[in-house]
N, C-alpha and C positions, 0 to 999 in steps of 0.2 A: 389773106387780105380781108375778107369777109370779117372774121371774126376780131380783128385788128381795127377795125371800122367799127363794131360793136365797141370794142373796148374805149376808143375813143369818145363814141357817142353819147355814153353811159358814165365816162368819168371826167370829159370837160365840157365847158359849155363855150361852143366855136363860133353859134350862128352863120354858118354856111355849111350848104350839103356835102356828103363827103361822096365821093362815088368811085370807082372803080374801070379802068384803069387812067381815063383821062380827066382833064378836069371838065367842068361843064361850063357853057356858053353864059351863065349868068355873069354877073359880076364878082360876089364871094362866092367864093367854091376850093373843094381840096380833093385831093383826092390821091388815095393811094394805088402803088403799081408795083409789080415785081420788076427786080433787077439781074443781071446778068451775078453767080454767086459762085464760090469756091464749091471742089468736090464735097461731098460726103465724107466724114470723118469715121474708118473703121476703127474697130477695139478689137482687140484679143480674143474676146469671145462671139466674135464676126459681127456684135450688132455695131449699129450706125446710129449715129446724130444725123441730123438734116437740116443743111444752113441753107435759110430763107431770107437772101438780100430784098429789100425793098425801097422804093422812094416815098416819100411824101414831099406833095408839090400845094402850096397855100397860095391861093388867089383873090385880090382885092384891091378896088380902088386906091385905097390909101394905105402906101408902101408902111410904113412903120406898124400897121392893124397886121397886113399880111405877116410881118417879121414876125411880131409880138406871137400871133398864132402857132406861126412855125417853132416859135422857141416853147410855146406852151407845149405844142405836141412830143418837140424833144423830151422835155422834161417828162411826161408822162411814159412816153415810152424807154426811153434810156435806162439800163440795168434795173429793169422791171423783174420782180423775183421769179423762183421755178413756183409754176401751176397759175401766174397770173391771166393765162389768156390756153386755153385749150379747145379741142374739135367738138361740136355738137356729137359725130359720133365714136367721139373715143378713140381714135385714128394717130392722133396727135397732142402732145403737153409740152408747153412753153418752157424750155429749160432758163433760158435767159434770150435779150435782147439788148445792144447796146446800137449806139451810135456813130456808123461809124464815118460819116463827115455832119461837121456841124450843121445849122441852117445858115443860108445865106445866100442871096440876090440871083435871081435868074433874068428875067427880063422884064419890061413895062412893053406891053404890048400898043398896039392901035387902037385901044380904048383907055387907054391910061390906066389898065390895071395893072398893080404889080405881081412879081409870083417868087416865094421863096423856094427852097427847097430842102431837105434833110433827108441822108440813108442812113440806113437802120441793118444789121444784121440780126435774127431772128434762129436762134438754136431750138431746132424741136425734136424731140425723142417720139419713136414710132409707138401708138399704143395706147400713148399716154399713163406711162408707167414712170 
């Protein structure tokens, strides 16, 4: 997630914090979280993938700013190629990530904020190899 947060930060310009795992008390704000994911995929020669479902949830006053975000974030992350996002220590390399429900309407809270959302599946190979 951390570095998922990086990549964001570093390749769109969102104007609101992004944080980890809920959203925050301001008014824009995102933030991403993991999700409940399928097993681990073995191969034949016993290694494994490692599928890393996640959410992102876009928060803000005015519903169509939040949408607009959450579609920005889609697009950025949606079939993102292999080695786009990997571990500071080498642990892990991004094989691919796709989207796998669009973004779209969660609720307008008691401040009149609205909040989008979009999951994401995250293929990562151990190692970084």
């Amino acid at each position: 997630m951390i570095r998922a947060k990086e990549y964001l930060e570093t390749n769109l310009t969102l104007n609101a914090t992004i944080a980890t795992p809920s959203l925050l008390t301001e008014p824009k704000s995102i933030a991403i979280r993991p999700t409940p994911s399928t097993p681990n995929d073995p191969y034949l020669d016993r290694d494994k993938t490692i599928n890393f479902a996640f959410q992102v949830l876009v928060k803000d006053p005015n519903s169509m700013t939040a949408y607009r975000k959450c579609h920005d974030i889609y697009n950025a992350l949606d079939e993102l190629p292999k080695g786009s996002i990997s571990s500071q220590d080498g642990s892990f390399l991004l094989l691919r990530c796709h989207c796998t429900t669009m973004p779209n309407w969660v609720e307008e809270n008691e401040h009149g904020e609205h909040t989008y959302t979009a999951l994401f599946n995250a293929e990562l190979t151990k190692g970084g190899s």
